[in-house]
C-alpha positions as CSV (number, residue, x, y, z in Angstrom):
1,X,-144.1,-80.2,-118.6
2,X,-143.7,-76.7,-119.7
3,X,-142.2,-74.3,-116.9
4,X,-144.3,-71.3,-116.5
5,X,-142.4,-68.3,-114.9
6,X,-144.4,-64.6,-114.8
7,X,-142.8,-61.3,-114.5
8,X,-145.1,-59.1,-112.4
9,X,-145.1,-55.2,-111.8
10,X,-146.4,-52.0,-112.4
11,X,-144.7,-49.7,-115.4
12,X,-141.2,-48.6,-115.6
13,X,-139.9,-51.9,-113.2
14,X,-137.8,-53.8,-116.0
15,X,-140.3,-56.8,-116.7
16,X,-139.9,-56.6,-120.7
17,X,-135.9,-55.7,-119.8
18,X,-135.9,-58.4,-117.8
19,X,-137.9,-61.4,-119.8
20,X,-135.7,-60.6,-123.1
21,X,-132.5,-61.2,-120.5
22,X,-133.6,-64.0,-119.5
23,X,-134.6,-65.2,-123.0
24,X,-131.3,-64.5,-124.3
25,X,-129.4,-65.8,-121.4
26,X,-130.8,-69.3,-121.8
27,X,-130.7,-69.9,-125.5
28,X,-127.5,-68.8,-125.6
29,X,-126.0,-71.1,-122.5
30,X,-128.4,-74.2,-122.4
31,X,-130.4,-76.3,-124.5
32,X,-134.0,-75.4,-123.1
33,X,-136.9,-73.9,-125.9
34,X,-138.0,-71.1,-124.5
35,X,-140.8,-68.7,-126.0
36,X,-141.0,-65.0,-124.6
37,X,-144.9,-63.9,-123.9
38,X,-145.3,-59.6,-124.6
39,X,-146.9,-57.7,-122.7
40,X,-150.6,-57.1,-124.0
41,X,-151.3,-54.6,-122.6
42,X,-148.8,-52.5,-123.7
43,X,-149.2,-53.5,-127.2
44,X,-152.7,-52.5,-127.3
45,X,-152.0,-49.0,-126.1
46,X,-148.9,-48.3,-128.7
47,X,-151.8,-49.5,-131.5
48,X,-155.0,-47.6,-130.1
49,X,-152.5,-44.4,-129.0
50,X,-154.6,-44.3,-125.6
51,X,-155.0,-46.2,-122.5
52,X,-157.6,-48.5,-121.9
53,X,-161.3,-47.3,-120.6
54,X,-162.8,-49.5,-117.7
55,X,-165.0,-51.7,-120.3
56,X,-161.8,-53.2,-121.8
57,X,-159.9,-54.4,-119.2
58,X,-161.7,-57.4,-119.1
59,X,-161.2,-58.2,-122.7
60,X,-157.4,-57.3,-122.5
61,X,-156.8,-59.7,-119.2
62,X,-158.7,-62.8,-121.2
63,X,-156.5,-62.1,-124.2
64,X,-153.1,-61.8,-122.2
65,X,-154.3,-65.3,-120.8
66,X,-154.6,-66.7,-124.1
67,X,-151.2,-64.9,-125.2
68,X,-150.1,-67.6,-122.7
69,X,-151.7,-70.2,-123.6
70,X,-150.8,-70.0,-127.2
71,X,-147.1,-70.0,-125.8
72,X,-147.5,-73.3,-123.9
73,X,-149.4,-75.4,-126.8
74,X,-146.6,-74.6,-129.1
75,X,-145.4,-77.3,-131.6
76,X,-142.5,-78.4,-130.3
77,X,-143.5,-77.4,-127.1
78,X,-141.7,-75.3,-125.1
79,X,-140.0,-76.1,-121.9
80,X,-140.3,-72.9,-120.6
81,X,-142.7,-69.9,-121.0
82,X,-141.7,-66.3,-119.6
83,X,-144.5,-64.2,-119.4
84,X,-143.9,-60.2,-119.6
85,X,-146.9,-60.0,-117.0
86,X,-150.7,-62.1,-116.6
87,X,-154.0,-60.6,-116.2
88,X,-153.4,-60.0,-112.7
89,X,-151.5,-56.9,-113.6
90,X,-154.5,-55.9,-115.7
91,X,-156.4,-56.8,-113.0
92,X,-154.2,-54.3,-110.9
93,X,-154.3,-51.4,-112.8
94,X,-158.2,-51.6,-113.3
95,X,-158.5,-51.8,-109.2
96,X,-156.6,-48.5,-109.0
97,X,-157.6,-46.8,-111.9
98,X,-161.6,-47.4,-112.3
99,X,-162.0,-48.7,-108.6
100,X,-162.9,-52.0,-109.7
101,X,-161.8,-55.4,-108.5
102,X,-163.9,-57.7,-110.5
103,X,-160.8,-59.2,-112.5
104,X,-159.0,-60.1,-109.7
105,X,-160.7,-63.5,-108.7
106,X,-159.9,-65.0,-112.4
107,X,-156.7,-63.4,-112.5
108,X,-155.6,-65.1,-109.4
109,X,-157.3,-68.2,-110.6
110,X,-155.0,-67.9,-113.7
111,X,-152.1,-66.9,-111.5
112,X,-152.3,-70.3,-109.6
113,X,-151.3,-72.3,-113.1
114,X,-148.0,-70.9,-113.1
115,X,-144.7,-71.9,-111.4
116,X,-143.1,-68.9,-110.1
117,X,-143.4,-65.2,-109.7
118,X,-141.1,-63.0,-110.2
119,X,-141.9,-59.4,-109.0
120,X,-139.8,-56.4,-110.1
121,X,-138.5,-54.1,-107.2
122,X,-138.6,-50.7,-107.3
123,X,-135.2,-49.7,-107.1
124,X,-134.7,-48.8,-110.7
125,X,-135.9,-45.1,-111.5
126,X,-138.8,-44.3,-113.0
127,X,-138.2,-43.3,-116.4
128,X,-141.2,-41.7,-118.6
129,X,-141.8,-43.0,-122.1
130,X,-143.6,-40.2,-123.8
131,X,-146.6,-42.2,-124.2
132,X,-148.4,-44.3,-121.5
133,X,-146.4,-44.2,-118.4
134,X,-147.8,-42.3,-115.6
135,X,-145.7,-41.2,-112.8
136,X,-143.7,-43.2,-109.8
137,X,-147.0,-43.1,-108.0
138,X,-148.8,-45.3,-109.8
139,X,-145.6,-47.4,-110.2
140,X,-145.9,-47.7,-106.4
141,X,-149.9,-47.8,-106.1
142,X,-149.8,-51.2,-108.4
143,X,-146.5,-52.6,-106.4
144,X,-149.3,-52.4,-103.7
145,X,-152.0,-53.8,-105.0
146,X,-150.1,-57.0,-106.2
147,X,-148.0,-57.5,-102.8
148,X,-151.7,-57.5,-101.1
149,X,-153.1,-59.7,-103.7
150,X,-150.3,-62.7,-104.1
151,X,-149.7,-62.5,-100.2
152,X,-153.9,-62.7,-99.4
153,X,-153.9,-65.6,-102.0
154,X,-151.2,-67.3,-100.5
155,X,-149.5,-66.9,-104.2
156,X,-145.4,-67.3,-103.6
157,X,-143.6,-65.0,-105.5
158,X,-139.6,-63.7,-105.2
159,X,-139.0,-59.8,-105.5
160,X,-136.0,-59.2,-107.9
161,X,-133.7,-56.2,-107.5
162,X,-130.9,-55.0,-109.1
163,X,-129.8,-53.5,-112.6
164,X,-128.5,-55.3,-115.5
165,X,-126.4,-59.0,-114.9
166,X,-127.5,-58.2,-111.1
167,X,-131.1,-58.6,-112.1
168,X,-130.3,-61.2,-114.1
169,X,-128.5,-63.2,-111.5
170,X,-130.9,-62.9,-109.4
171,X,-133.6,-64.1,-111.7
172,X,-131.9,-67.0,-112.7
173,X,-131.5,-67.9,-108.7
174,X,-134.9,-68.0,-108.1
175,X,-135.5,-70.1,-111.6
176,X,-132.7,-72.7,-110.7
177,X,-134.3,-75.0,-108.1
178,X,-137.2,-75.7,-110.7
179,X,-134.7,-77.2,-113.3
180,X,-133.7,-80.5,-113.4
181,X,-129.8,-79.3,-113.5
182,X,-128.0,-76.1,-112.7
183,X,-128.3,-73.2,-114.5
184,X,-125.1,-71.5,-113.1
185,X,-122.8,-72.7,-109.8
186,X,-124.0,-71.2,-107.1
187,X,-121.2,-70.6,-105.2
188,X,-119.4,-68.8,-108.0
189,X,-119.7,-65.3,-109.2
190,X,-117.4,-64.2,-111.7
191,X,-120.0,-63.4,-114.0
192,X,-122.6,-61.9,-112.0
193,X,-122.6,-59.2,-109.4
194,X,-124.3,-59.7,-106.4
195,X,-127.1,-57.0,-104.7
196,X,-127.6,-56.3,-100.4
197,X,-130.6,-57.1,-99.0
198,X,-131.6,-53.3,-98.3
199,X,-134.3,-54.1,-95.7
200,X,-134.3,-50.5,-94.6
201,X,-136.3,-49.6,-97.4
202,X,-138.1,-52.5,-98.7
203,X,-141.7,-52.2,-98.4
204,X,-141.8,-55.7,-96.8
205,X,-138.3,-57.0,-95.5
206,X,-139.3,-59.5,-93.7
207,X,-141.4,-61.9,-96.0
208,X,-138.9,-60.8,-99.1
209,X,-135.8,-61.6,-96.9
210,X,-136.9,-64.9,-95.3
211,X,-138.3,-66.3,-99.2
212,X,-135.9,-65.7,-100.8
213,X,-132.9,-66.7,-98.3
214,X,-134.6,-70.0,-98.0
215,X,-134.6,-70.2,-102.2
216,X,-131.0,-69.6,-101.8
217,X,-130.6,-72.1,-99.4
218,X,-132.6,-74.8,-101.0
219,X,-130.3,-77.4,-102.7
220,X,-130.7,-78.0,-106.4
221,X,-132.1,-81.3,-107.8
């Protein structure tokens, strides 16, 4: 079985960072064939020079999908797939921007297929690219949308914070129950720094907190 994990989050939040860490991290220190998904959406606007209108958020959420897909039918397969967002990030950004949610039923329908979410804090600053990014406020408008639309869907997801190896660390944590071994000893840290809980100013302590303590304190298989 191919392991699907999806990086999830709204621009500037280290999801392409992020998925080439993790990439690099595991070919490098076990023997698992991992393939890297891009984000579409991106890629469409650095080859068009523009955003997206309304009518082609559809077409951009079914192609990201297949981007997926593709990924997971690989020859030799894959055993893992990390996906630099899914159409439910599409989905998001077409809510906020055009007012319409009509992406958001097959996007979670999609979203259900995979076998954890990772969703970017915002503790890294925003940083503008010089081309599509569009200020901290929509960073934080589409960090809304998707809390409200994994937690009404009952979809699990773990919130990762941190910068660099903390990221990192942090990812691989949530990753590790899911695997048939260890990817790291828990209980040691030379190599990775470790990040507070900072429920002061997370924009939900409670349910990130108590998901991911309990993924820390699940034992590995």
């Amino acid at each position: 079985m191919t392991l699907i994990v999806t990086l999830l989050g709204g621009e500037s939040t280290g999801k392409s960072s992020l998925a080439r860490s993790l990439q690099q991290h595991l070919s490098r220190n076990t023997s698992l064939r991992t393939i890297c998904v891009p984000e579409n959406l991106r890629l469409w606007c650095t080859l068009a020079g523009r955003a997206p209108q309304a009518h082609e958020q559809a077409a951009l959420a079914a192609e990201q999908h297949q981007l997926i897909v593709a990924a997971i039918q690989a020859q030799p397969a894959p055993d893992m797939v990390i996906a630099d967002t899914t159409p439910l990030v599409i989905a998001a950004y077409s809510e906020l921007y055009f007012n319409d949610s009509s992406l958001l039923a097959g996007a979670i329908a999609h979203q259900r297929g995979y076998h954890l979410n990772l969703l970017m804090g915002l503790d890294l600053p925003w940083v503008p690219d010089g081309l599509f990014r569009d200020s901290p406020v929509v960073r934080d408008a589409i960090d809304a949308i998707l809390r409200r639309v994994l937690q009404a869907a009952n979809l699990p997801f773990q919130t990762i914070y941190g910068r660099g190896d903390v990221r990192l660390h942090q990812a691989l944590t949530a990753l590790n129950p899911l695997l048939d071994h260890s990817l790291f000893d828990l209980d040691q840290n030379q190599t990775f720094g470790r990040v507070p809980w900072n429920c002061e100013t997370c924009s939900d302590p409670a349910c990130e907190h108590q998901i991911f303590t309990a993924l820390l304190q699940k034992p590995s298989s």
